[in-house]
C-alpha positions as CSV (number, residue, x, y, z in Angstrom):
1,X,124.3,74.8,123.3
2,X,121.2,72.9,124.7
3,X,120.6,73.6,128.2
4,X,119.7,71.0,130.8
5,X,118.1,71.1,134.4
6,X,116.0,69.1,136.7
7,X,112.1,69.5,135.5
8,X,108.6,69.7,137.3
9,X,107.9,66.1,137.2
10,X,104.2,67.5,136.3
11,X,105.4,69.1,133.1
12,X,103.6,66.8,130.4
13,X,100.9,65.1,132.8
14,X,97.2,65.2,131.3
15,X,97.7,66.3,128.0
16,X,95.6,64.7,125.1
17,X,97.1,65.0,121.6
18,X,96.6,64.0,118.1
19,X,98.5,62.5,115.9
20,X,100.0,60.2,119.0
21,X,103.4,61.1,120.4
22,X,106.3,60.3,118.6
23,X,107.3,58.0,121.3
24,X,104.6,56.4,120.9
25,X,104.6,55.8,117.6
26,X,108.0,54.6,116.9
27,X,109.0,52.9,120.1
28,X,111.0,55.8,121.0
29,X,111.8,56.0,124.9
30,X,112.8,59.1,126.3
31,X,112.9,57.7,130.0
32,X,117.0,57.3,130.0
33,X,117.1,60.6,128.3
34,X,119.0,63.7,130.8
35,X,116.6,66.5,130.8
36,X,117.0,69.5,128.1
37,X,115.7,72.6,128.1
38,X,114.9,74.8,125.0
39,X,114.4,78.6,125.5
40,X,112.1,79.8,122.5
41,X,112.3,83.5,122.3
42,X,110.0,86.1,120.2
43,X,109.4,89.5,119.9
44,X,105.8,90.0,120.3
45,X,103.2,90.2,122.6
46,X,101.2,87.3,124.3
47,X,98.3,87.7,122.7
48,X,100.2,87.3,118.7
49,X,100.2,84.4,116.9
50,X,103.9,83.9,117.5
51,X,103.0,83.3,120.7
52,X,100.1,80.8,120.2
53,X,102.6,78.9,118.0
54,X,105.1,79.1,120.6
55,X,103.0,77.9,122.9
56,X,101.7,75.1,120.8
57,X,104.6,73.7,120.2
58,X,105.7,73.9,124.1
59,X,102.8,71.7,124.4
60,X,103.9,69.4,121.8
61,X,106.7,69.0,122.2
62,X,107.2,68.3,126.6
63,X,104.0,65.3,125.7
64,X,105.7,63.7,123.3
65,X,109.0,63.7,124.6
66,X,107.5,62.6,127.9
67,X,108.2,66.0,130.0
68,X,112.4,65.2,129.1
69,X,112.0,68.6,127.1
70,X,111.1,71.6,128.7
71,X,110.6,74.8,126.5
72,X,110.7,77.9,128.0
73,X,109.3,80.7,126.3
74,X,110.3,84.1,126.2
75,X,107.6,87.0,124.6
76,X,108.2,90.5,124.1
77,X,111.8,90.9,122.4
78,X,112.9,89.6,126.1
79,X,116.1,88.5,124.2
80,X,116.3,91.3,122.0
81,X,115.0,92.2,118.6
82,X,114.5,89.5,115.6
83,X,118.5,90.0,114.2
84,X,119.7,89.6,117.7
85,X,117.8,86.6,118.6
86,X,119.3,85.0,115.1
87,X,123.0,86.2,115.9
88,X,122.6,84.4,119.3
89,X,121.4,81.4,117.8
90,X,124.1,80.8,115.4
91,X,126.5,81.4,118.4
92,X,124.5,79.1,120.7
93,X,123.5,81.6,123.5
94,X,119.5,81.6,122.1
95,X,118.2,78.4,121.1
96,X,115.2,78.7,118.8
97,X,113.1,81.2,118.1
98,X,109.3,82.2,115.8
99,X,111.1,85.2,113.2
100,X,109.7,87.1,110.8
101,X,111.3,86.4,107.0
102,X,112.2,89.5,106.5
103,X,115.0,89.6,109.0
104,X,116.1,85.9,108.2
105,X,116.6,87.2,104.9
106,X,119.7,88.9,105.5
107,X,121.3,86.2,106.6
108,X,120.0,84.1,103.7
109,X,119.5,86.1,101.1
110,X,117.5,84.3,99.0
111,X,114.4,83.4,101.1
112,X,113.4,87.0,100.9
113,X,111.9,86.1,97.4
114,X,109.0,85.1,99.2
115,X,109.1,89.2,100.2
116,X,108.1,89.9,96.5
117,X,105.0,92.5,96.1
118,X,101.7,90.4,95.2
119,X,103.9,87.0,94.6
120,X,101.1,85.2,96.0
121,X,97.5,85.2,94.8
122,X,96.0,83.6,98.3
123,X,96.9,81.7,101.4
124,X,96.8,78.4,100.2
125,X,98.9,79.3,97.0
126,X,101.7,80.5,100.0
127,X,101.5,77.0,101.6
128,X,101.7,74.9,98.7
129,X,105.1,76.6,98.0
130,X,106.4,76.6,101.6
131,X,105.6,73.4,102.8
132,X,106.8,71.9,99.2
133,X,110.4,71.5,98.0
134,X,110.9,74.8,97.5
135,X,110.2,75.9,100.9
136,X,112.2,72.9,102.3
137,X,114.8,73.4,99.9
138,X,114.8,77.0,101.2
139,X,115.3,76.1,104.9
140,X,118.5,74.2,103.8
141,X,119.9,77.0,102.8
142,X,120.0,78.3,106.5
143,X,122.3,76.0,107.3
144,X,124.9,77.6,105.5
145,X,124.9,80.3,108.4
146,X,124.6,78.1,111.0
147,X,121.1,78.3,111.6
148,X,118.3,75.2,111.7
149,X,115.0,76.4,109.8
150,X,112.1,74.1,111.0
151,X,109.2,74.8,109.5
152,X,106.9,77.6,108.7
153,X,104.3,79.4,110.3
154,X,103.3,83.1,109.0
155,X,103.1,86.7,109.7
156,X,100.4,87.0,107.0
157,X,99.3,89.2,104.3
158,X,100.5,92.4,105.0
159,X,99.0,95.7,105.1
160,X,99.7,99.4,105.0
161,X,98.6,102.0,108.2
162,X,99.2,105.7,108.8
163,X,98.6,108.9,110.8
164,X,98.4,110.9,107.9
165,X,95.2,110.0,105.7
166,X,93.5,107.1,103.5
167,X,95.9,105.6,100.7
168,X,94.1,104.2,97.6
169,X,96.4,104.3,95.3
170,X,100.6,105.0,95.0
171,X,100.3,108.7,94.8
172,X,99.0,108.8,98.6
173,X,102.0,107.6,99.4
174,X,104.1,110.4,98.5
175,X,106.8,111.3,100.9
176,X,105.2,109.4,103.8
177,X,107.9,108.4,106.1
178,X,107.1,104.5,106.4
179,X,108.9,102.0,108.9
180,X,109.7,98.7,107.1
181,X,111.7,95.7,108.1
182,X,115.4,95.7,107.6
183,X,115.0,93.9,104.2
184,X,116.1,95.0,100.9
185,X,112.9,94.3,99.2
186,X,110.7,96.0,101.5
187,X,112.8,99.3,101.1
188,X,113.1,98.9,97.6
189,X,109.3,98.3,97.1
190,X,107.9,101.2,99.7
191,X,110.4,103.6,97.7
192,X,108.9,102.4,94.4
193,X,105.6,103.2,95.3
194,X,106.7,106.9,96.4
195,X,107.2,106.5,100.2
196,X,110.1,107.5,102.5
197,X,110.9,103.8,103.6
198,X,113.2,103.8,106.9
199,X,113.9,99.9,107.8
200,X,113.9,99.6,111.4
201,X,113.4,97.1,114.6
202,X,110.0,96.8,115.6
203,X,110.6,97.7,119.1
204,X,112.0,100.7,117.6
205,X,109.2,101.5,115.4
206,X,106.2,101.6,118.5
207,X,108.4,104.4,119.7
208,X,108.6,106.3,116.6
209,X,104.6,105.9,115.4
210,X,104.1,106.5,119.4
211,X,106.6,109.9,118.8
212,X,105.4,110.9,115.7
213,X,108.3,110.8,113.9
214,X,107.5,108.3,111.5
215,X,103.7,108.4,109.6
216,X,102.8,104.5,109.0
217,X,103.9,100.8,109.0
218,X,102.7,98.0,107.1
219,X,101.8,94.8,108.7
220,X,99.5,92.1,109.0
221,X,95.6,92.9,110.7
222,X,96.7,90.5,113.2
223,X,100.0,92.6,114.2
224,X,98.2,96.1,113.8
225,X,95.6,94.5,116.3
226,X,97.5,93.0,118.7
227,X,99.6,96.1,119.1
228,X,96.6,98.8,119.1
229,X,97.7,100.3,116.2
230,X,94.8,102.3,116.2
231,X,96.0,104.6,118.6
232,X,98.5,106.1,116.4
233,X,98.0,104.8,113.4
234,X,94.4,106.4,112.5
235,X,94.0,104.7,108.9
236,X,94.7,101.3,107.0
237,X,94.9,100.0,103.5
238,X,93.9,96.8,102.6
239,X,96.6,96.1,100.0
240,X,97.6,92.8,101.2
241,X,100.7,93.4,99.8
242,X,103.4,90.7,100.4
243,X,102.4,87.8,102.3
244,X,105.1,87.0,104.7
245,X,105.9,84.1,106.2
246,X,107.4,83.6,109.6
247,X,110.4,80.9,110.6
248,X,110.6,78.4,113.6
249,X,114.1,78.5,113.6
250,X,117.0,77.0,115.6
251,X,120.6,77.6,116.1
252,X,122.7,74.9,114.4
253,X,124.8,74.6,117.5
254,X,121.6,73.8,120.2
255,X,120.4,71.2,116.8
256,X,123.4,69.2,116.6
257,X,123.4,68.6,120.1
258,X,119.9,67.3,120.1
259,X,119.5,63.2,120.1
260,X,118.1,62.4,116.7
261,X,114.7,61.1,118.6
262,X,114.1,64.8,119.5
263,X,115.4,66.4,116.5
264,X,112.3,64.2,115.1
265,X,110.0,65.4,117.8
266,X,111.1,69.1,117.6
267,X,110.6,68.9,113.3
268,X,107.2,67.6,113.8
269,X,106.1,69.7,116.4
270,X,107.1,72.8,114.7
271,X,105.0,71.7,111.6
272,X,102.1,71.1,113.2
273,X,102.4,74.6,115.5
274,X,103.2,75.9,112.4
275,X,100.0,74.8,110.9
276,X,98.0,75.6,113.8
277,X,99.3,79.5,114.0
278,X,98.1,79.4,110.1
279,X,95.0,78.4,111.0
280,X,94.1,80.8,114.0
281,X,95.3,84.0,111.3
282,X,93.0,83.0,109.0
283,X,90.0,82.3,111.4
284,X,90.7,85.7,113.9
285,X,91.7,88.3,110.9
286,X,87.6,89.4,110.3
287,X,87.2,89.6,113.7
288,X,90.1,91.5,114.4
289,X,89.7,93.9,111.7
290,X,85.8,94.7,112.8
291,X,87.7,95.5,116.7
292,X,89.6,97.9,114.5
293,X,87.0,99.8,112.9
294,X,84.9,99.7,116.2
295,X,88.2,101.5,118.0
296,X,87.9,104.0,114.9
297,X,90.1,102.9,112.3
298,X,89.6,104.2,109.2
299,X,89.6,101.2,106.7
300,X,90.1,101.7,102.8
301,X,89.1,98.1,101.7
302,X,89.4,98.5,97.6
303,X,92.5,100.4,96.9
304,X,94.0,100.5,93.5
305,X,95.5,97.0,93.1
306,X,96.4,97.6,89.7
307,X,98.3,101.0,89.8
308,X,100.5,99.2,93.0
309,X,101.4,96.1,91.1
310,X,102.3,98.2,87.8
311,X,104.5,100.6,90.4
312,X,106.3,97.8,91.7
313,X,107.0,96.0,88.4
314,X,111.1,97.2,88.8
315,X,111.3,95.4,91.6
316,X,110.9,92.2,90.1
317,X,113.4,93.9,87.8
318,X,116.0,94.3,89.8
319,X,115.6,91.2,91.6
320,X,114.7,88.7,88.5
321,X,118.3,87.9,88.3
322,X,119.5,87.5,92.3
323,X,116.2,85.2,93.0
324,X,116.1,83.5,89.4
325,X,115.7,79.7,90.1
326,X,113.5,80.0,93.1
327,X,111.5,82.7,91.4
328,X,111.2,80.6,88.7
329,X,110.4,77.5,90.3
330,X,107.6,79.6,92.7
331,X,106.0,81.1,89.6
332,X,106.1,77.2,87.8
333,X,104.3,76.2,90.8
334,X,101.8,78.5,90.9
335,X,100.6,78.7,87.1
């Protein structure tokens, strides 16, 4: 449900944005409106682009609704981990959230075709599909578990690490015991390409690389960065993967509750935080991966694209079949 208290009356004061509010573009008055509060939860750090989304669309959305809104936002797995965070939002105790795909996808299977090795050539590529009918038509689908999918920001290309040595090609990867998300596709790929792949929480996984009981991760350079990967994780692969897109995501329970003028604030405001958090990857990741090397992180920057795409061709195998029409329609899109 939607929580409401009495707000700073400060909250939205002095804050110049483009396009105009909603309010003000439509008419829309919010000054009748009782007070709501929305408590956006995430599970990384301050300093991760979850958290600049977040925070953009906190600013976006107290303007425009005239400080009636308040979001709260809660960093750091506060609320518990990614599958937590969705399981309270379908029951109403968490209200929205910035989550990785990968965990969304096992409530909705199919949007973990967008979890596919190499599916996506670029960036750009990624957005045309996500912010085009098939990525819309793909956030419907959430509703079937009670769960309101927004819009989409990202968690990036992603990109293997280890404690071990330099990977350039599959065969490095033999027996490494890798931490992946709890998706089927990720364990399926990692054990294609020879790892040991052990889907766990990410909270979970800091311990064990800190522990040394598992040898690598893959993730974005922004993640690996923001975390200080580098101190356990002395080596990194450019493979860039899967591109993985993250989810501002609400619980269908706190949605319905909304009045339709902020259900129109909170959509927009999500796209355009969404957009925002794209932007900020894209711009910080050179940067970011030149800290890396500085801090002494090995960096092997033309691995063997080739050999991993032919290792994970029985992936698409297996999953042709379960992800058929949106496959389809992704690859149509993108010739």
């Amino acid at each position: 449900m939607a929580y409401y208290r009495s707000l700073l009356p400060a909250l939205a004061l002095g804050i110049a944005l483009s396009p105009l509010p909603v309010s003000a573009q439509d008419g829309t008055s919010f000054d009748d409106m009782e007070p709501i509060e929305l408590r956006l939860a995430h599970v990384v750090n301050e300093q991760d682009g979850f958290h600049l989304a977040a925070e953009k669309f906190e600013e976006l959305v107290e303007a425009r609704t005239d400080g009636v809104v308040d979001v709260e936002l809660f960093p750091n797995a506060q609320l518990g981990d990614e599958r937590t965070l969705l399981e309270g939002m379908q029951i109403g105790t968490v209200d929205m959230g910035v989550i990785t795909n990968g965990p969304v996808a096992n409530f909705v299977e199919e949007i973990a075709v967008f979890e596919l090795p190499f599916l996506f050539p670029s960036r750009e590529a990624a957005y045309r599909v996500l912010d085009g009918p098939i990525g819309q038509d793909l956030l419907e689908e959430l509703e079937r578990v009670n769960l309101k999918g927004l819009a989409y920001a990202e968690r990036g290309f992603r990109n293997l690490t280890n404690s071990r040595g330099p990977v350039s090609e599959p065969a490095d990867l033999e027996g490494m015991k890798l931490r992946v998300m709890e998706n089927p596709v990720y364990v399926d790929t990692f054990r294609e390409l020879g790892a040991n792949a052990v889907p766990m929480a990410w909270t979970e996984a800091l311990t064990a690389m800190q522990q040394g009981t598992i040898d690598g991760q893959e993730n974005p350079v922004n993640v690996i960065h923001s975390f200080e990967l580098n101190e356990t994780q002395t080596h990194m692969t450019l493979s860039r993967h899967t591109y993985a897109p993250a989810i501002f995501v609400m619980g269908l329970p706190v949605w319905s509750e909304l009045p339709a003028s902020v259900q129109a604030v909170v959509e927009q405001a999500a796209q355009e935080a969404a957009e925002y958090e794209r932007r900020i990857n894209a711009e910080m990741e050179a940067e970011q991966l030149a800290e890396l090397k500085a801090r002494g992180m090995t960096v092997t920057e033309d691995p063997d694209l080739a050999a991993f795409r032919e290792a994970v061709a029985p992936v698409y195998d297996k999953y042709e079949e379960r992800f058929g029409e949106y496959l389809t329609r992704i690859r149509e899109e993108l010739d």
